[in-house]
DRENDO-691185 format. One line per field, with one value per residue: residue number from 0; residue in one letter; x, y, z of N, C-alpha, C in turn. Coordinates in steps of 0.001 Angstrom, whole numbers. Layout:
BEGIN
pos	(NUM ...)
code	(a ...)
npx	(X ...)
npy	(Y ...)
npz	(Z ...)
capx	(X ...)
capy	(Y ...)
capz	(Z ...)
cpx	(X ...)
cpy	(Y ...)
cpz	(Z ...)
This chain:
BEGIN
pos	(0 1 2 3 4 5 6 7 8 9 10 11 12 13 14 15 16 17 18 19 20 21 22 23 24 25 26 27 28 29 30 31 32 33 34 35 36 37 38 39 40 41 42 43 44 45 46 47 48 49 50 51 52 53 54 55 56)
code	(x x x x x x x x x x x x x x x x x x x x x x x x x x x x x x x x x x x x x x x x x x x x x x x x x x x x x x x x x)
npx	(-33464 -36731 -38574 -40833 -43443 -43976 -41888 -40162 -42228 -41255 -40108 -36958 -34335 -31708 -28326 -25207 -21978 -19413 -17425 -16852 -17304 -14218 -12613 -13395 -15046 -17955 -19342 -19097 -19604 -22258 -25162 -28037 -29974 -32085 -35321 -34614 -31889 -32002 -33559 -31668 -29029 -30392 -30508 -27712 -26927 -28414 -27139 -24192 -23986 -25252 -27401 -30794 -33080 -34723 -33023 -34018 -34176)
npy	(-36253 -35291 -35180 -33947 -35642 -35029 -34114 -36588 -37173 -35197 -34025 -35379 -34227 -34689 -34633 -33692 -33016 -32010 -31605 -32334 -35286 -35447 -34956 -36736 -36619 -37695 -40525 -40881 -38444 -37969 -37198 -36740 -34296 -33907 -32595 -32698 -32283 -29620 -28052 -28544 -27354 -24649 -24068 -24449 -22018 -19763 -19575 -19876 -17193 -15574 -14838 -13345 -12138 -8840 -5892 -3870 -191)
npz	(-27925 -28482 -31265 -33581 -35659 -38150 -39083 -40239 -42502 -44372 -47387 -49050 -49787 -52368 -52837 -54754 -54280 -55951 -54837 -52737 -53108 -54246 -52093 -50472 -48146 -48375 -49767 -52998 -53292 -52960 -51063 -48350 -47370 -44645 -43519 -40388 -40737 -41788 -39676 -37531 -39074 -38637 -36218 -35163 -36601 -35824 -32773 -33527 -34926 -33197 -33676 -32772 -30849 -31820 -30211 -28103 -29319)
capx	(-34395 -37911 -39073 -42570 -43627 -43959 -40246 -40023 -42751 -40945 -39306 -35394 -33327 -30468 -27419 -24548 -20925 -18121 -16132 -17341 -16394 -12485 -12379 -13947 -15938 -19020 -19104 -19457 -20228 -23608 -25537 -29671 -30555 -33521 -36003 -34357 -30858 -32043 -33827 -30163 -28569 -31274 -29544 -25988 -26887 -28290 -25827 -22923 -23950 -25782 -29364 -31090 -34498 -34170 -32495 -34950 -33245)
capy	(-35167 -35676 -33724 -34138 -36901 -34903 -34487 -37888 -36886 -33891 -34272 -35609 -33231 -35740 -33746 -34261 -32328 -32879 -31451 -33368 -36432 -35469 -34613 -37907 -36503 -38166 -41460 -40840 -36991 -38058 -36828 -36437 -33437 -34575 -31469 -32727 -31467 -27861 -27378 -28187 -26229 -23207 -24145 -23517 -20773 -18993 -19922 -19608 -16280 -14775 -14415 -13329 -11516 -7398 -5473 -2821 1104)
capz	(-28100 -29329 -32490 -34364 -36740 -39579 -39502 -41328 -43759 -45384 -48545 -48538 -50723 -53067 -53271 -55388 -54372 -56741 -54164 -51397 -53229 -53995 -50538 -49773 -47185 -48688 -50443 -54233 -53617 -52758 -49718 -48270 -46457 -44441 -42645 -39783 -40880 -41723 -37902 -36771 -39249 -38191 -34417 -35536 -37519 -34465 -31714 -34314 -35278 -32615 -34364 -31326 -30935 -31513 -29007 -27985 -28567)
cpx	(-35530 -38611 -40278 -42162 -43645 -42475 -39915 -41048 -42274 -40455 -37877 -34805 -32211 -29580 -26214 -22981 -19783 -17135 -16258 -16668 -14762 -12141 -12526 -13896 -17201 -18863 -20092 -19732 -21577 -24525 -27281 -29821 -31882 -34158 -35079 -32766 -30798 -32563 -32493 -29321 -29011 -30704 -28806 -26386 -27087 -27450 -24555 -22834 -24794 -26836 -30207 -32695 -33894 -33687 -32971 -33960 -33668)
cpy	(-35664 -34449 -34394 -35175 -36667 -34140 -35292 -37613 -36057 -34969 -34551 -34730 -34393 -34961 -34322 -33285 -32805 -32604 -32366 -34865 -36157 -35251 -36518 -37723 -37139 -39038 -41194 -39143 -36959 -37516 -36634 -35193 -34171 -33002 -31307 -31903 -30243 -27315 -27713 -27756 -24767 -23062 -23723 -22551 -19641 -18918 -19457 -17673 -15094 -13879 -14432 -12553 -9852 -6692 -4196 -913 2088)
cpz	(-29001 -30319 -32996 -35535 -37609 -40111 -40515 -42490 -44877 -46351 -48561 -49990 -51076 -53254 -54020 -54915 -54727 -55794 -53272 -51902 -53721 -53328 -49886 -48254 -47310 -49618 -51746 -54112 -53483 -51166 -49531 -47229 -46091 -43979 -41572 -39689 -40951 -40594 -37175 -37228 -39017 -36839 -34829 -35461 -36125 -33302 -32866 -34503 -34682 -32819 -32961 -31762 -31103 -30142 -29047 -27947 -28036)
């Protein structure tokens, strides 16, 4: 899938989850949200939860 160039320009978010690392799901508890991660968490979110347009009454 092709997305826009200023995708890569945004800003990268540094995260830190203490849980995340005693889980060791993430090496050191460290992690980057990029832009790109929150337009496919905004997907989920809609599909998951059925965010739809109004439903006219």
């Amino acid at each position: 899938m092709n997305f826009p160039d200023f995708y890569e320009q945004a800003p990268v978010v540094h995260t830190y989850d203490p849980f995340a690392a005693v889980l060791g799901a993430v090496r050191g508890g460290r992690f980057d949200y990029h832009y790109l991660d929150a337009v496919r968490l905004a997907g989920i979110a809609r599909v998951s939860f059925n965010i739809a347009e109004p439903v006219a009454k």
